[in-house]
C-alpha positions as CSV (number, residue, x, y, z in Angstrom):
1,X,-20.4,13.2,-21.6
2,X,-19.2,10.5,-19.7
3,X,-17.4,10.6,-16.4
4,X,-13.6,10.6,-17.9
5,X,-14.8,13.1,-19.8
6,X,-16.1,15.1,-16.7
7,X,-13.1,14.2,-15.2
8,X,-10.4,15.3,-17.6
9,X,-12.4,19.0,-17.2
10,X,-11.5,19.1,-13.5
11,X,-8.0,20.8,-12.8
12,X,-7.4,18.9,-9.9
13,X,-8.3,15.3,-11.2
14,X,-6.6,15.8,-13.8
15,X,-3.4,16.3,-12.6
16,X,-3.1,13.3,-11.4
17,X,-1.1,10.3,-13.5
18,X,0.7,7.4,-13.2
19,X,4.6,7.6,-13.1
20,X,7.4,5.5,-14.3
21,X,7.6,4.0,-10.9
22,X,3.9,3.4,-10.5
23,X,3.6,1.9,-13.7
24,X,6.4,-0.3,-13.1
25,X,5.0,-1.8,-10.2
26,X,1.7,-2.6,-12.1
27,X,3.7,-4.4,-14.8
28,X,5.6,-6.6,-12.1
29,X,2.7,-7.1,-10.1
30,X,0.0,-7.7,-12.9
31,X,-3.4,-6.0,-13.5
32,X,-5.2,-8.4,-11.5
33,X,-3.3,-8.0,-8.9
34,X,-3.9,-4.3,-8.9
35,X,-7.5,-5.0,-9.2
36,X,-7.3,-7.3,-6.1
37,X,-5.9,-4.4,-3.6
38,X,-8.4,-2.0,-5.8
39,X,-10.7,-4.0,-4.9
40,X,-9.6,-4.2,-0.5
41,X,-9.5,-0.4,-0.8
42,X,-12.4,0.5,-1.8
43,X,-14.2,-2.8,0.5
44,X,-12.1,-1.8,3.9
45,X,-12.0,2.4,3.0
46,X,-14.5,3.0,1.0
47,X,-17.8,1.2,1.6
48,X,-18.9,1.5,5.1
49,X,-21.7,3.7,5.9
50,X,-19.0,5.5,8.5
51,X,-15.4,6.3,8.4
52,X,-14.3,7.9,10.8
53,X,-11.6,9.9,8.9
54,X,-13.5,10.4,5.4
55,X,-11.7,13.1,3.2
56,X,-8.1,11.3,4.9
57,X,-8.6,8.0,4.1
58,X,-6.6,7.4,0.5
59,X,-3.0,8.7,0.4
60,X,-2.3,11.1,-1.9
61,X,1.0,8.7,-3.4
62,X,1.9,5.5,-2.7
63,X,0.2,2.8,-4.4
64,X,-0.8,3.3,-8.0
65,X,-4.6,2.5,-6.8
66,X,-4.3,5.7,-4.5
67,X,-3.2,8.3,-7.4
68,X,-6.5,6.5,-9.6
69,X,-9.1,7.1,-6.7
70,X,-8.2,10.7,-6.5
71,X,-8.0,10.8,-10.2
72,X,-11.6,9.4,-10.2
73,X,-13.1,10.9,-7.7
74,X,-13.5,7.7,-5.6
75,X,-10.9,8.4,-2.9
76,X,-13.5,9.2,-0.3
77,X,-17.2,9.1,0.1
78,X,-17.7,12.7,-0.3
79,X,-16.3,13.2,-3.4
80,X,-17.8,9.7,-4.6
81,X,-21.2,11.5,-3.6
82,X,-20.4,14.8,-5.3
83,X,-19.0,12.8,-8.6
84,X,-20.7,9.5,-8.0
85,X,-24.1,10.5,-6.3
86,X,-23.7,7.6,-4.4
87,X,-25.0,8.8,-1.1
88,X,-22.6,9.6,2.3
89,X,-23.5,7.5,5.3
90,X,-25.1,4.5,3.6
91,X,-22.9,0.8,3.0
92,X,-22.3,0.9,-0.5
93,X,-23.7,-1.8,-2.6
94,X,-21.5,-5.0,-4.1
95,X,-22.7,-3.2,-7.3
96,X,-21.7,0.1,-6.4
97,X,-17.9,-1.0,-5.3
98,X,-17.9,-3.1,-8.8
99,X,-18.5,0.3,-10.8
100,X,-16.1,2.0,-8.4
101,X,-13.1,-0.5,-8.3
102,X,-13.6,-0.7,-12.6
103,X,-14.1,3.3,-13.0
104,X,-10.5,2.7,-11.1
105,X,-9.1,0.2,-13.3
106,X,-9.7,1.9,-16.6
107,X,-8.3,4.9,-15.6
108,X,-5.3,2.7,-14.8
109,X,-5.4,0.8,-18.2
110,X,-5.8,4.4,-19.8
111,X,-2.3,5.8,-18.5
């Protein structure tokens, strides 16, 4: 089982999709775009060993980016630990963003 498979079995992840509005604003702004601020997000948010407000830090609407990570499980790092088992309180990895930003883009391309 993989983890969109794990994913789609969780009520609460799976609630979550991409609406007409969200969708338009990936076709005006283009995928790579989308990747680009998937890509800030999870750098700025995501990856330091500390965050001061972990749990708060991705809005629940917004940015199509946003509605992915809690779709994904990567909006913070305990649910990225609990999902992930990438580990709370340590810098993640370039490698471990890379998995994280593209777990993020194809649940994008998927809706």
């Amino acid at each position: 089982m993989d983890i969109f498979d794990k994913l789609a079995n969780s009520k609460f992840r799976s609630k979550f999709k991409l609406k007409d509005k969200e969708k338009l604003y990936i076709e005006e702004k283009g995928i790579e775009t989308i990747k680009s601020h998937a890509k800030d997000f999870i750098s700025k948010r995501i990856a330091p060993a500390e965050i001061a407000n972990d749990g708060k830090q991705t809005p629940m609407k917004g940015h199509p980016v946003f509605i992915a990570q809690h779709a994904t499980a990567t909006c913070c790092r305990g649910c990225i630990e609990k999902w992930h088992h990438f580990k709370k309180g340590v810098q993640l990895t370039e490698s471990q963003q890379e998995y994280l930003v593209n777990i993020i883009m194809e649940w994008i391309k998927r809706q």
